[in-house]
N, C-alpha and C positions, 0 to 999 in steps of 0.2 A: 629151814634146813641149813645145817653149816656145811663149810668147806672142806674137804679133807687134800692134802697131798700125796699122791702114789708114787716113792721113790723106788727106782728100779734099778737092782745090783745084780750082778752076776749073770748068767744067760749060755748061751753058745756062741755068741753075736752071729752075726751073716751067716747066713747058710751056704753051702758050697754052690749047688746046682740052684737053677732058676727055677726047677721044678717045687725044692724045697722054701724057696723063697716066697716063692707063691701060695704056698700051703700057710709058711708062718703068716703073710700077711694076710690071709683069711681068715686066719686064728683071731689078728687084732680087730680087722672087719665086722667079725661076726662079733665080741665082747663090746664095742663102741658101740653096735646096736642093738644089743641088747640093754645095756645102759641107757641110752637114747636120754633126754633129755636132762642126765643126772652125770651128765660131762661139762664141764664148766667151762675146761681150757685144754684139750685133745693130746696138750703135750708136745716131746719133741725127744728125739736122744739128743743125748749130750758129745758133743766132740771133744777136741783136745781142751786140758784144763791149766789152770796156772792158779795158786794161792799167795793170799797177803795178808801178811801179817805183820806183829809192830818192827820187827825184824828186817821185813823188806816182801819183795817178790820171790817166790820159787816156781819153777815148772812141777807139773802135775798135778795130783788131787792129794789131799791129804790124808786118805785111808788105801789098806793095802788091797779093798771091797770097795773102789770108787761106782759111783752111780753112774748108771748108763742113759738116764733119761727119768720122765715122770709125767703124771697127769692129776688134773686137778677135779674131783668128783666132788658133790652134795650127797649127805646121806643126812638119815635124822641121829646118828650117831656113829661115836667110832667104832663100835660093834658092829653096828650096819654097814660100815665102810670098808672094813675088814671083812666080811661077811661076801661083799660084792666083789672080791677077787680071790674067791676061794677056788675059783677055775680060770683066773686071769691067764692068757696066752702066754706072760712072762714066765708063772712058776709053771707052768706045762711045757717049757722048752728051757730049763732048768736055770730058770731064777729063782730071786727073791726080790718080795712088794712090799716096804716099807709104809704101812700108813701113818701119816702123821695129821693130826688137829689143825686146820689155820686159825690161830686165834683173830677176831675181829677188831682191828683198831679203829674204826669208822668212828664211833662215839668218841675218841679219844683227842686230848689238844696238844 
């Protein structure tokens, strides 16, 4: 099985009431178990950002659609990994799921 990445852009962030809070997080509750052992690394949002480049440092992300977090799943393809968040709780509270490939450097010197 390889690895895939789930980058997560856009959203509603925080919900207002506690009542809503608690509904998205059982959104993500219920998708991690459903996954159940085809989560690899559960992820995290992202907070504030800063970028470097040859230039120097600048504050914030470098897109005007920065990433708000992401999660690392196994699938037997990126179809199948793409596939596995086709009811992801991010695009159900109005995101978007970036899947990307991790390529394996393990073999590599």
């Amino acid at each position: 099985m390889a690895k895939y990445m789930l980058i997560y852009t856009g959203g509603m962030g925080m919900a207002a009431s506690p009542e809503d809070q608690q509904k998205i997080m059982g959104d993500w509750g219920a998708w991690y178990g459903a996954m159940g052992a085809a989560i690899v690394d559960g992820g995290a949002p992202f907070g504030e950002a800063k970028n470097v480049g040859c230039d120097g440092v600048a504050d914030g992300p470098l897109t005007q659609d920065p990433p708000t977090g992401y999660t690392v799943i196994e699938a037997a393809s990126l179809d199948a990994a793409a596939a596995a968040c086709a009811n992801h709780p991010h695009i159900t509270h109005g995101g978007h799921v970036q899947v990307f490939s991790c390529i394996d450097m393990s073999g590599q010197q």
